[in-house]
LOLOLUM-819161 format. One record per residue (C-alpha): z, y, x; residue in one letter. Coordinates in steps of 0.001 Angstrom, whole numbers. Layout:
BEGIN
<r z="Z" y="Y" x="X" res="a"/>
...
// end
This chain:
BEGIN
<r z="86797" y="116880" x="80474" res="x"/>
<r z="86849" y="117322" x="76405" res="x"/>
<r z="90189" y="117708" x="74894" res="x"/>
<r z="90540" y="114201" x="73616" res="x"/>
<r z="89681" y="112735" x="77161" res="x"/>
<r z="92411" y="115123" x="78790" res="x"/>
<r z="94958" y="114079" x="75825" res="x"/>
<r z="94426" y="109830" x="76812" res="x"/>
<r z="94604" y="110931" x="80687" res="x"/>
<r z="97801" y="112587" x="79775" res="x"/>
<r z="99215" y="109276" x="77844" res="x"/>
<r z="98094" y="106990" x="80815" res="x"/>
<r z="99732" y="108681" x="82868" res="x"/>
<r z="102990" y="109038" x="80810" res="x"/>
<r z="102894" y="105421" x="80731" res="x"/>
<r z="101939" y="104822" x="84307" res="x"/>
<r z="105536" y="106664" x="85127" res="x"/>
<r z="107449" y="104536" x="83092" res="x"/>
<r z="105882" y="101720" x="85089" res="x"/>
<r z="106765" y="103724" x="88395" res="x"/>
<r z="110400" y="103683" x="87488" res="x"/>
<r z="110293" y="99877" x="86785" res="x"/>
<r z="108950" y="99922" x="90434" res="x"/>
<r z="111283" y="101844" x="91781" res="x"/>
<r z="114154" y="99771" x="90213" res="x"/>
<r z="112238" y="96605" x="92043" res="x"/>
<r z="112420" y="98320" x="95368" res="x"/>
<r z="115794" y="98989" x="95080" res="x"/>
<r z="116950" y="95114" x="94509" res="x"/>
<r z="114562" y="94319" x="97506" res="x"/>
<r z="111467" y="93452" x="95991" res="x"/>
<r z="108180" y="94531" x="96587" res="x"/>
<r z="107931" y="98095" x="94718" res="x"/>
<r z="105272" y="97036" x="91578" res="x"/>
<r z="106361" y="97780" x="87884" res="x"/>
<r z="104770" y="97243" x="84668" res="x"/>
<r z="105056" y="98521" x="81031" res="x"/>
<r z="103508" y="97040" x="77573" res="x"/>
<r z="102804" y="99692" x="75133" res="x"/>
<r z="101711" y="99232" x="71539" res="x"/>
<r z="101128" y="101618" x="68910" res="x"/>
<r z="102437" y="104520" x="71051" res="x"/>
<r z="105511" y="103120" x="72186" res="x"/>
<r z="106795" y="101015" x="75382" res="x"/>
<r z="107736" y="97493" x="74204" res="x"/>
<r z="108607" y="95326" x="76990" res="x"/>
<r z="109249" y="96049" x="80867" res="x"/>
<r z="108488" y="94483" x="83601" res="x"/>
<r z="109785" y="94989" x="87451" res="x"/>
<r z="108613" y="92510" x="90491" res="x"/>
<r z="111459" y="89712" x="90782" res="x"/>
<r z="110071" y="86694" x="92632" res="x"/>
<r z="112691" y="86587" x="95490" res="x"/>
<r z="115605" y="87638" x="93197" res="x"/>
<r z="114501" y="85082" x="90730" res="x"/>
<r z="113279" y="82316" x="93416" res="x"/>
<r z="110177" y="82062" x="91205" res="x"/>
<r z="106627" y="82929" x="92412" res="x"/>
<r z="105600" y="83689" x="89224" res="x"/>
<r z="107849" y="86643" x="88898" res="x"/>
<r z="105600" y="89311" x="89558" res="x"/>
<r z="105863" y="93165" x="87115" res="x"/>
<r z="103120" y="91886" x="84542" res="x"/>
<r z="104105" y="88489" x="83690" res="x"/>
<r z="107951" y="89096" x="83237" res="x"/>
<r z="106361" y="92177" x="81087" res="x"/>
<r z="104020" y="89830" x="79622" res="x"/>
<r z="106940" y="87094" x="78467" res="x"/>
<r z="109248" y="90143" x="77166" res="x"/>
<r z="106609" y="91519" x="75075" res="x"/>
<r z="105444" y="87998" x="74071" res="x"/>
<r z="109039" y="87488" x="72626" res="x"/>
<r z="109238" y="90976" x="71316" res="x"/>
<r z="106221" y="90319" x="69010" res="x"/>
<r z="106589" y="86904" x="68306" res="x"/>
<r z="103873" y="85799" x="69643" res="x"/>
<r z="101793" y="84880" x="72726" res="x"/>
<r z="98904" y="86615" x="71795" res="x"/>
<r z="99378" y="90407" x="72448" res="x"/>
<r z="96390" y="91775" x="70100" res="x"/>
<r z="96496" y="95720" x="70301" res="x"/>
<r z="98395" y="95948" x="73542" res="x"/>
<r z="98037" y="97329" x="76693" res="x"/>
<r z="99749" y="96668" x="79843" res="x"/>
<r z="99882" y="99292" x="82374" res="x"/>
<r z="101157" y="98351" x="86168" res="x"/>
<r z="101534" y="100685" x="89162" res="x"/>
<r z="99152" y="97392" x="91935" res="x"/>
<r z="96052" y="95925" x="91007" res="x"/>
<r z="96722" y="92272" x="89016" res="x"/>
<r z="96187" y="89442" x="91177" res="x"/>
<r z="94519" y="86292" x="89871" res="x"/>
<r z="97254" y="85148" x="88337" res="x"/>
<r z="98322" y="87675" x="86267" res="x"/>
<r z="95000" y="88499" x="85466" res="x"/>
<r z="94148" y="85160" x="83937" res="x"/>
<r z="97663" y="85353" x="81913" res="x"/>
<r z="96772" y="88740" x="81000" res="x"/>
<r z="93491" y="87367" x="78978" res="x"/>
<r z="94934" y="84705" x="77862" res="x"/>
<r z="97249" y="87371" x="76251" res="x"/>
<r z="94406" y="88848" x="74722" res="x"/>
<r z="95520" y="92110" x="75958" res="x"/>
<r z="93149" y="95004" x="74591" res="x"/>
<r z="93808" y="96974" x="77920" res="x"/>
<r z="95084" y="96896" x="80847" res="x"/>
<r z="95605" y="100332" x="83476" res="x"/>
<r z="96480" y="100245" x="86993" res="x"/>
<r z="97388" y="102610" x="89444" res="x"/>
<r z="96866" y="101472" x="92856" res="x"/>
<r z="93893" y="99064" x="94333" res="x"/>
<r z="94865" y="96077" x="96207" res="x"/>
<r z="92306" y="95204" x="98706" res="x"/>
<r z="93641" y="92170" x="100095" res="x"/>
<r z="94206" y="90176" x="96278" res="x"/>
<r z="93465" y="92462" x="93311" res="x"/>
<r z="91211" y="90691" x="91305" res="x"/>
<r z="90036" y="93766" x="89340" res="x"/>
<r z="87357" y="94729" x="91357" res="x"/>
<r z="88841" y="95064" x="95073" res="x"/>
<r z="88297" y="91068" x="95739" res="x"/>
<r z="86975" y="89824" x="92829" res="x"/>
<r z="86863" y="90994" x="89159" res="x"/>
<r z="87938" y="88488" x="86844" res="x"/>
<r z="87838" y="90740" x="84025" res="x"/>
<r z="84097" y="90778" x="84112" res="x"/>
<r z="83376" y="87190" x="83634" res="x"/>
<r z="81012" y="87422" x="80732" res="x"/>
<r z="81829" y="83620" x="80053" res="x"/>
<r z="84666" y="84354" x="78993" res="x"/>
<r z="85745" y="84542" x="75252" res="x"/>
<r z="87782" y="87372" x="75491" res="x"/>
<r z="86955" y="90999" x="77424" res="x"/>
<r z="89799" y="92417" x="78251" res="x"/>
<r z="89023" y="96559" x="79249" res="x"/>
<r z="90096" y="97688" x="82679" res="x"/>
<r z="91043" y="101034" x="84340" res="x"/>
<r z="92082" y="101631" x="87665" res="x"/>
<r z="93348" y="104853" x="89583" res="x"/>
<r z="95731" y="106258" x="87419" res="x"/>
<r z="98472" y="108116" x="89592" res="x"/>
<r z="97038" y="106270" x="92442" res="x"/>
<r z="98314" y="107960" x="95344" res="x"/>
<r z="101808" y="108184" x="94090" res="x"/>
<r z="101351" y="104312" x="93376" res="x"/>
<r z="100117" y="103738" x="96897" res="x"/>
<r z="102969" y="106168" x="98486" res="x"/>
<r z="105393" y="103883" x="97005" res="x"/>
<r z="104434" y="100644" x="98232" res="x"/>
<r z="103303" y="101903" x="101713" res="x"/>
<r z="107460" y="103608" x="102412" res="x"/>
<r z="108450" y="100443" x="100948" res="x"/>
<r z="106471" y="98072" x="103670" res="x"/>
<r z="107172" y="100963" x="106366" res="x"/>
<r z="110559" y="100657" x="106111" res="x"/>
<r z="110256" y="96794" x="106081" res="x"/>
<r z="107878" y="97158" x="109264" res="x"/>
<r z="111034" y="99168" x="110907" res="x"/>
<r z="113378" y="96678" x="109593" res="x"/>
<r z="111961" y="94095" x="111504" res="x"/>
<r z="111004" y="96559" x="114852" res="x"/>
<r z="115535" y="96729" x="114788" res="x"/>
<r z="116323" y="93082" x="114372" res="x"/>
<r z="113516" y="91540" x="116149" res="x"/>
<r z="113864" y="93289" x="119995" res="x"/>
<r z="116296" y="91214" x="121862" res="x"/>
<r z="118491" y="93282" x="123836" res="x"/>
<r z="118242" y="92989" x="127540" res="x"/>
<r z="121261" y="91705" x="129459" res="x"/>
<r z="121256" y="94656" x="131912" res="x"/>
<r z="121289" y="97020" x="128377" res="x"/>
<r z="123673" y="98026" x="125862" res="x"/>
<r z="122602" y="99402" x="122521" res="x"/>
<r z="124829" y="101303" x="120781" res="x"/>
<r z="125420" y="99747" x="117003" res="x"/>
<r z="123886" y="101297" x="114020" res="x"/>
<r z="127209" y="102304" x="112230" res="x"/>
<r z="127219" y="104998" x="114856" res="x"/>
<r z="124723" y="106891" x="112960" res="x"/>
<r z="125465" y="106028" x="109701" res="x"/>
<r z="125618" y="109531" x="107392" res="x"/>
<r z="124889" y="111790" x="110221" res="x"/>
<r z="124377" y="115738" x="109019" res="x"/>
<r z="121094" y="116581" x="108632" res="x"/>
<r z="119603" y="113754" x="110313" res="x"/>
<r z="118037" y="112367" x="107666" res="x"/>
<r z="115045" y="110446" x="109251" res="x"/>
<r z="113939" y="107328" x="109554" res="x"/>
<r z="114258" y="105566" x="112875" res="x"/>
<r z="111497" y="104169" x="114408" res="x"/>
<r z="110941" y="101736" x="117677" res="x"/>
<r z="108825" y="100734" x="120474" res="x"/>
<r z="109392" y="98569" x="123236" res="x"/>
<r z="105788" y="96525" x="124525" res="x"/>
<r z="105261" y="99576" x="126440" res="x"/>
<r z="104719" y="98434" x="130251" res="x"/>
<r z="107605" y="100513" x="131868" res="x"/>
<r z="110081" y="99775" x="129224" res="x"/>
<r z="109831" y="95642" x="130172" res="x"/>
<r z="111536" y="95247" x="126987" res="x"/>
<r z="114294" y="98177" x="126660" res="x"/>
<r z="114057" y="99531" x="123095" res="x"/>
<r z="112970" y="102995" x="122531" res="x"/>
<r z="113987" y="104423" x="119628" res="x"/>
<r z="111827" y="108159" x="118215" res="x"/>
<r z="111459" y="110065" x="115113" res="x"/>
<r z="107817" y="110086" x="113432" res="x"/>
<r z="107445" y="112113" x="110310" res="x"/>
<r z="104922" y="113515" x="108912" res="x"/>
<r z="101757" y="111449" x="110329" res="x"/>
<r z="100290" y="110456" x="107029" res="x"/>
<r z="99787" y="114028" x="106532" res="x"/>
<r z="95575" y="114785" x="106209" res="x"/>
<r z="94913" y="117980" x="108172" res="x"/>
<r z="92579" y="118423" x="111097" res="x"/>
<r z="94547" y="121949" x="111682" res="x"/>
<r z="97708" y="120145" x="112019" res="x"/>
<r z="99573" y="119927" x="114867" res="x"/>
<r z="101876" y="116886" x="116682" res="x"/>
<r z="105168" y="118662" x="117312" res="x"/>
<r z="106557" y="116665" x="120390" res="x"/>
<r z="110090" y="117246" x="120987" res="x"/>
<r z="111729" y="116230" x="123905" res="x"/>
<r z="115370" y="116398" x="124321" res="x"/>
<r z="117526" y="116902" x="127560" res="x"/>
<r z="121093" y="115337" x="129080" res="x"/>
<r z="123364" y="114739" x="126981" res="x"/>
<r z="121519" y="115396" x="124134" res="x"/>
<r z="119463" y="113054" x="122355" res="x"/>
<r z="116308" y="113747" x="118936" res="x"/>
<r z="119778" y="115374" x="116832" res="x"/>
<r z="119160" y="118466" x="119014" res="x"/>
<r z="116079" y="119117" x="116976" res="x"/>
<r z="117353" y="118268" x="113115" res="x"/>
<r z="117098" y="122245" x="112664" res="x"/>
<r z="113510" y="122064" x="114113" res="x"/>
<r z="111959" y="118932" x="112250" res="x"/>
<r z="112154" y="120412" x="108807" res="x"/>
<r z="110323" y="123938" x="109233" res="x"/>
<r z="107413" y="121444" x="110934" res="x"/>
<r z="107371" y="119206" x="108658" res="x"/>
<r z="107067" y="122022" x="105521" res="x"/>
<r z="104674" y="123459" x="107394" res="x"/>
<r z="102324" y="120459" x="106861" res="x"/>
<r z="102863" y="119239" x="110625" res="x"/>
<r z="103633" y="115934" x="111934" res="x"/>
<r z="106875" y="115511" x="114578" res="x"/>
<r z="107434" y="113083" x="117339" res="x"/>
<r z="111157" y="113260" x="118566" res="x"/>
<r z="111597" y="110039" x="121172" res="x"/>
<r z="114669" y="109663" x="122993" res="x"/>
<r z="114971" y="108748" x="125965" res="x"/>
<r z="116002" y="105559" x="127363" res="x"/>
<r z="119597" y="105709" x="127795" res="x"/>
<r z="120199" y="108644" x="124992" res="x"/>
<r z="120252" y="108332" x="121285" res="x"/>
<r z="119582" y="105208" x="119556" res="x"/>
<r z="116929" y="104361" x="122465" res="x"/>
<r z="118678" y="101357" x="124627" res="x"/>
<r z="120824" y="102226" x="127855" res="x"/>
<r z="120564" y="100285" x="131267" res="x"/>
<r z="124126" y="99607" x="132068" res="x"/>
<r z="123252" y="100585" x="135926" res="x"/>
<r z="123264" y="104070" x="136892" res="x"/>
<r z="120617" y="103279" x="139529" res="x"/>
<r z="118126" y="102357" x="136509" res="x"/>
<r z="117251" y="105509" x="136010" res="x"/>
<r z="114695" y="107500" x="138148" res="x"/>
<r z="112637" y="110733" x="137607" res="x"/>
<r z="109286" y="108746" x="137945" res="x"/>
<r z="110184" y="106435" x="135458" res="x"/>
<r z="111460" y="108495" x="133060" res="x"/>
<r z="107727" y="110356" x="133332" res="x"/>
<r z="106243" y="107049" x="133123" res="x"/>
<r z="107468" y="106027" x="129880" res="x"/>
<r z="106799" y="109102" x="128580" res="x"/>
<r z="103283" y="109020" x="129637" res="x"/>
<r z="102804" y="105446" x="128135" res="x"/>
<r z="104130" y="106101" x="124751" res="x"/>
<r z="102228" y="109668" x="124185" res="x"/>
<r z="99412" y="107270" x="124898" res="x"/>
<r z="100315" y="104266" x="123153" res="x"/>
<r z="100854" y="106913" x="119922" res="x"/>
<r z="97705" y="108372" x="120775" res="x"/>
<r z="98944" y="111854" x="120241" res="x"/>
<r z="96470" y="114612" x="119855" res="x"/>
<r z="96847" y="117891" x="118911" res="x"/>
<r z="100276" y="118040" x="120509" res="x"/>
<r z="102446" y="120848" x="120793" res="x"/>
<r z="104834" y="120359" x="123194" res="x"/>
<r z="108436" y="121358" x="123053" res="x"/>
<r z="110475" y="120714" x="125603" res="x"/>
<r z="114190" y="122265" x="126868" res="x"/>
<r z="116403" y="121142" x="129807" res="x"/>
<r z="115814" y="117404" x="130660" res="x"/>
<r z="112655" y="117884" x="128346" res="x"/>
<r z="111222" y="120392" x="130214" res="x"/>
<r z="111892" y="118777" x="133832" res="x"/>
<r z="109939" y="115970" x="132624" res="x"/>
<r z="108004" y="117002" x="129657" res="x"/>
<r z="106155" y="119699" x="132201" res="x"/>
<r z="104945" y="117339" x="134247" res="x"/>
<r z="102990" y="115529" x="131441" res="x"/>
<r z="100158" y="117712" x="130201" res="x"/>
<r z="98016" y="117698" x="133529" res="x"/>
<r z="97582" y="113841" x="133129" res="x"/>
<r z="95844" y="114541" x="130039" res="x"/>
<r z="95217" y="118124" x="128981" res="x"/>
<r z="92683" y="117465" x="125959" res="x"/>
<r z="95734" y="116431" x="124088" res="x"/>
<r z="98066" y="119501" x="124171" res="x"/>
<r z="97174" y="122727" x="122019" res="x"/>
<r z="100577" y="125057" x="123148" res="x"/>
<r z="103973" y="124695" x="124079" res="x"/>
<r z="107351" y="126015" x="122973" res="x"/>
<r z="109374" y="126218" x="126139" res="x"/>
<r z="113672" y="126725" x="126012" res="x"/>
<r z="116274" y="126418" x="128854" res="x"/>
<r z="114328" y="124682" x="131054" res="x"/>
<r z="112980" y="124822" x="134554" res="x"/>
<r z="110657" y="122725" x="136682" res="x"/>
<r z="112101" y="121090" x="139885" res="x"/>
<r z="109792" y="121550" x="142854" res="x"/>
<r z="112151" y="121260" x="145513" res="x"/>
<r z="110974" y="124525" x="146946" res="x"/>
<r z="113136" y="127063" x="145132" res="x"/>
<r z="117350" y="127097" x="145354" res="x"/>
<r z="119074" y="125269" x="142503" res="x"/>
<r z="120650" y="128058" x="140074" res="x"/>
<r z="124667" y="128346" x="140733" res="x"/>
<r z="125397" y="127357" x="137095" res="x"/>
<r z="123581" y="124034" x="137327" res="x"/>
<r z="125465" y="122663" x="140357" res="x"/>
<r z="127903" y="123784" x="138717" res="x"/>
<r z="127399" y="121376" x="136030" res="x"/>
<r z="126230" y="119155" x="138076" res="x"/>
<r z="129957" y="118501" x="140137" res="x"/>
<r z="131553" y="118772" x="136813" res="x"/>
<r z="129685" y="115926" x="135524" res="x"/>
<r z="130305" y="113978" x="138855" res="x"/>
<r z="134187" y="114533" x="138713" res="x"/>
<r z="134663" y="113815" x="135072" res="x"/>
<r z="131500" y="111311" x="134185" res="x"/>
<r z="133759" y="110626" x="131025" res="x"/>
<r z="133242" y="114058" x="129570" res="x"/>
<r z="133566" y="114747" x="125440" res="x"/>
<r z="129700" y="115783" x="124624" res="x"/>
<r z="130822" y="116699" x="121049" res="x"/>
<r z="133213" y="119086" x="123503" res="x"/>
<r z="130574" y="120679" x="125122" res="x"/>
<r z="129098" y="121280" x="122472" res="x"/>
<r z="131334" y="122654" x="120463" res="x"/>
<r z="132396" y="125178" x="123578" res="x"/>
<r z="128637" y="126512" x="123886" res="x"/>
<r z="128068" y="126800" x="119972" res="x"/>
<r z="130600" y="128455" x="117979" res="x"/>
<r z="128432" y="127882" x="114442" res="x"/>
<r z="128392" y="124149" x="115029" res="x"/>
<r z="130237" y="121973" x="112527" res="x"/>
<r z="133052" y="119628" x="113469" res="x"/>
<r z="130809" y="116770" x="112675" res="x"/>
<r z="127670" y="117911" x="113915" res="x"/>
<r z="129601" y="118379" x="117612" res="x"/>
<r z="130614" y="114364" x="117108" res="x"/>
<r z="127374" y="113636" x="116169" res="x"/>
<r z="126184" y="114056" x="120080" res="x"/>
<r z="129036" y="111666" x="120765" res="x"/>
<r z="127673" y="108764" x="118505" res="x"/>
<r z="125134" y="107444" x="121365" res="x"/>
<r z="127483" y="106930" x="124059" res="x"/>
<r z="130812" y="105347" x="122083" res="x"/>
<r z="132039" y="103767" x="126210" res="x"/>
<r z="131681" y="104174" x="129698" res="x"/>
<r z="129475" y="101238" x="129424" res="x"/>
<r z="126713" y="103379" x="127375" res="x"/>
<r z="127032" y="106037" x="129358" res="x"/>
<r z="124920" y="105387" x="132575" res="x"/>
<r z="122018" y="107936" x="131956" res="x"/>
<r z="124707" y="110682" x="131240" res="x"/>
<r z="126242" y="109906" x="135131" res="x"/>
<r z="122979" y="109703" x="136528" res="x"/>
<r z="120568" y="112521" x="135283" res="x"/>
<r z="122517" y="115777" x="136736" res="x"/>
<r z="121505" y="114336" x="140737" res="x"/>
<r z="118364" y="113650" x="139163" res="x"/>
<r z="117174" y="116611" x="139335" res="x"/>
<r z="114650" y="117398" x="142111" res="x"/>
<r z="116596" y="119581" x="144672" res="x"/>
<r z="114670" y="119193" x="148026" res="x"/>
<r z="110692" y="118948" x="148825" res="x"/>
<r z="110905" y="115486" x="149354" res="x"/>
<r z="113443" y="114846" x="146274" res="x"/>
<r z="111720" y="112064" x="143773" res="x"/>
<r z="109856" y="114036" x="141275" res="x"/>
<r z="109546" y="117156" x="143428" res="x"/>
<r z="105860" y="116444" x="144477" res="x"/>
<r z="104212" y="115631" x="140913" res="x"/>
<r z="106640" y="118623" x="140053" res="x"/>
<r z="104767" y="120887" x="142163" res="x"/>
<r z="100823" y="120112" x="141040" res="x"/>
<r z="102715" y="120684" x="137518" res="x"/>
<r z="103056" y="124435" x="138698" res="x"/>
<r z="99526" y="124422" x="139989" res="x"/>
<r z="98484" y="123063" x="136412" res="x"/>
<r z="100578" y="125797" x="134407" res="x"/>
<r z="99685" y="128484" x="136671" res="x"/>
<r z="95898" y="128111" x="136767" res="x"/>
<r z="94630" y="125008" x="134442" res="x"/>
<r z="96930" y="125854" x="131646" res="x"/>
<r z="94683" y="127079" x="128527" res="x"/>
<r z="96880" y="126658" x="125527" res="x"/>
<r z="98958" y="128990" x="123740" res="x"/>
<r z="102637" y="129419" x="124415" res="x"/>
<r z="105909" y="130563" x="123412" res="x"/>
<r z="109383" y="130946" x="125058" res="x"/>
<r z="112734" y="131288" x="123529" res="x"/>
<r z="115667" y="131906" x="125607" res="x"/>
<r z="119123" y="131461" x="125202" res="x"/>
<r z="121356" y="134305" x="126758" res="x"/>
<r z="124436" y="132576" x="126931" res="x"/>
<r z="123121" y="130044" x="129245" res="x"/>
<r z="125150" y="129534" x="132297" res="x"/>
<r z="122726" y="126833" x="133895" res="x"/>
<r z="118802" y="127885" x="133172" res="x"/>
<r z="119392" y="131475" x="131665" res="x"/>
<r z="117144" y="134462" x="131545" res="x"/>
<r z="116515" y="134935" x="135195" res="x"/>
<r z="115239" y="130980" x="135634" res="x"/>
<r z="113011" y="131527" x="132206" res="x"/>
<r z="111390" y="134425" x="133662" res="x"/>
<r z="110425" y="132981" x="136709" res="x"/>
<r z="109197" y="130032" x="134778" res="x"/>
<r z="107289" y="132438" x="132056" res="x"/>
<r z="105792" y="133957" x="135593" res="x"/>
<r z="104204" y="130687" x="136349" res="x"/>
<r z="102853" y="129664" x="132955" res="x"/>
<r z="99553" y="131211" x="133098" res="x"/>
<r z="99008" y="133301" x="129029" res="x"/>
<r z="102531" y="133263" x="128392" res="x"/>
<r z="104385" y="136050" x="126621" res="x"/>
<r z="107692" y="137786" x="127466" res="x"/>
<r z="110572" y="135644" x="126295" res="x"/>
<r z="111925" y="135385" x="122632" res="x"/>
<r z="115737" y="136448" x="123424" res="x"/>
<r z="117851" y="135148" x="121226" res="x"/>
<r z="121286" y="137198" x="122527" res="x"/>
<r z="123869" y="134420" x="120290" res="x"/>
<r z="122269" y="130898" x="121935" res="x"/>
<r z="123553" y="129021" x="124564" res="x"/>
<r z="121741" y="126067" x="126433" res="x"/>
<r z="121314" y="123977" x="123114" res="x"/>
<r z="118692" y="126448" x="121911" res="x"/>
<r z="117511" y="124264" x="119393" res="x"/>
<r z="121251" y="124541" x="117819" res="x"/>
<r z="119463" y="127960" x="116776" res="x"/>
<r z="116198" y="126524" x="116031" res="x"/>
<r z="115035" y="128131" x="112315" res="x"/>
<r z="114245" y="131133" x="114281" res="x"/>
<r z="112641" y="129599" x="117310" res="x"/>
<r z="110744" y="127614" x="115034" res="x"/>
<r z="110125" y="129954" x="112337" res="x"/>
<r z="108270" y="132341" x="115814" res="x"/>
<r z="106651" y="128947" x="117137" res="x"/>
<r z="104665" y="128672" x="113766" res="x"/>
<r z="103842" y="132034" x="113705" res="x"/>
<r z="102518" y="132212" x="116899" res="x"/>
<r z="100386" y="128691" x="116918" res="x"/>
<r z="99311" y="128765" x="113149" res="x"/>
<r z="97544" y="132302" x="113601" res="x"/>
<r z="93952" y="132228" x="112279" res="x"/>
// end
């Protein structure tokens, strides 16, 4: 690239910005995210922003309201000299109003396959019939162009996914202000619910990160235990994500923003599995790392053997598997007749008993799924879930899980392990880390509790380490 070339790059681009932040400004009244900008002689003279449903005029897309500004700036409809630059491919419209304009240029950043009429469709612009050639350039900031209008219709896509499920009459949901502002929880929410096992229930999971281009990267999927819900991993996602990784958090049905059967006797171990089994293959998720911790791990260990080919390692905390075969631990029937004598615990509480560090508002934040009794079914029902005898639901597909880790098992793995666990402590992990066939001693980490993940930079910080290694 000569000098000069790099120096007009460098002023198309320029220009294409200003046109960005039009965009931007359109996206933010509810528009569809396109901006334009006229520039003669070096400097910007009209604006233009997409306004057709603020406006109730279909003709209101970026390049004609830029076109009529500029018109009236100039004082006159021909634009001779000018050059419009707009972040989406012109349509047929504004490419014939363009022309008539006599524009002398006109830049664009991303193509529109389905009605550009630059080239992607058709290219009116070409039309040697015509009495005026207008030049054309397309793919200037392109991918920041695209990015824009593909979070805009994502977000519209997700929109729709929360007002269009009905809610089922034997299910509460708990209402969005719940989560409004909540500390480092940032994300996106994102929904399923045609999912054969679900038969309509809402399930709500976190999904960052996919749109990321990397055959090395991994599919960090997070599952959560009781009474936690996808919050438990907010000090997880991040690390992943910067790490140029995509993350799955779901939540299960009855936690988190997922919908909650108001029947305790909804909820079984097989189900549970089920649904989890449908939706890692109705995401078709590959490359998965699985990371899993009380509830998570009771469930989430039962899931690779259906499907192996899809899981690279896992990251195992606080967890156990329940075959039926071996004693529960004293701490977890412990917590299991506390939950059954005061089903109305505080989970912001608990937490806040088990994690010192833990803000006053991150504690409530675990309290924002269940705000009533009514929303609380799954939080009265999972602690007897648990497979206790041989023939306990769960137990058996339990069992050929300990048969997979122990001999099948050919990914990597780490364990972190929080000493001040009461329930599924150091002597439960190292019976587990016994079974899982490769698996290292135990990352200690002498300051956690249960909630692991409440310490997650460093478990994640080791996880990466550990599965990135060339």
């Amino acid at each position: 690239m000569t000098a000069g070339q790099g120096a007009l790059r460098g002023q198309a681009e320029q220009w294409m910005r200003a046109a960005l932040e039009q965009a931007s400004i359109a996206r933010a009244a509810g528009e569809v995210p396109v901006g334009a900008v006229i520039v003669k002689d070096g400097r910007v003279i009209a604006t233009g922003r997409n306004a057709p449903i603020g406006a109730h005029d279909p003709t209101a897309h970026a390049e004609i309201v830029a076109l009529r500004a500029a018109a009236s700036a100039v004082g006159n409809y021909r634009l001779d000299g000018c050059e419009l630059y707009v972040t989406l491919e012109p349509c047929a419209m504004c490419s014939g109003a363009m022309m008539h304009a006599r524009l002398a240029r006109v830049v664009y950043g991303a193509a529109d396959p389905k009605t550009g009429a630059a080239g992607s469709v058709v290219n009116l612009f070409e039309n040697p019939q015509l009495n005026h050639q207008t030049q054309i350039k397309g793919g200037v900031l392109a991918d920041e162009c695209a990015l824009q209008l593909s979070d805009f219709f994502r977000e519209r896509r997700q929109e729709h996914q929360m007002t269009a499920t009905p809610l089922r009459d034997d299910a509460v949901r708990t209402p969005d202000a719940n989560f409004e502002n909540l500390t480092g929880y940032p994300w996106a929410p994102h929904y399923v619910s045609d999912m054969p096992s679900l038969a309509g229930l809402r399930m709500h999971y976190v999904d960052e990160g996919g749109d990321v281009q990397n055959e090395k990267a991994f599919t960090w999927l997070c599952l959560h235990g009781n009474p936690a819900w996808s919050y438990l991993y907010r000090k997880m996602i991040p690390l992943f994500l910067a790490a140029g990784h995509r993350v799955v958090a779901p939540d299960l049905i009855g936690f988190g923003k997922s919908d909650k059967p108001k029947k305790d006797s909804t909820h079984h171990f097989n189900w549970h599995r089920q649904i989890l089994l449908e939706f890692i293959e109705r995401h078709d998720l590959r490359n998965v790392v699985l990371v899993v911790q009380d509830w998570g791990g009771l469930l989430g260990l039962t899931l690779p053997m259906a499907a192996p080919d899809r899981y690279r390692a896992l990251l195992v905390m606080n967890t156990a598997l329940g075959t039926g075969t071996v004693p529960l631990s004293p701490g977890f029937l412990a917590w299991r007749e506390m939950c059954a004598k005061n089903p109305d615990f505080d989970v912001a509480r608990l937490f806040a008993r088990g994690n010192a560090h833990m803000s006053t508002v991150e504690c409530a934040a675990y309290n924002a799924p269940f705000p009533d009794r009514g929303h609380r079914a799954a939080l009265r029902t999972f602690p007897a879930m648990v497979p206790e005898f041989a023939d306990s639901e769960g137990a058996d597909v339990s069992r050929d899980a300990l048969k997979f880790w122990s001999e099948q098992w050919a990914g990597q793995s780490l364990m972190a392990v929080g000493m001040q666990d009461p329930v599924l402590g150091l002597p439960v992990m190292q019976g587990l880390q016994k079974i899982i066939k490769g698996c290292p001693p135990p990352l200690q980490l002498a300051e956690a509790g249960h909630f692991v993940q409440e310490h997650g930079e460093q478990v994640a910080l080791a996880a990466l380490a550990a599965f990135t290694r060339s």
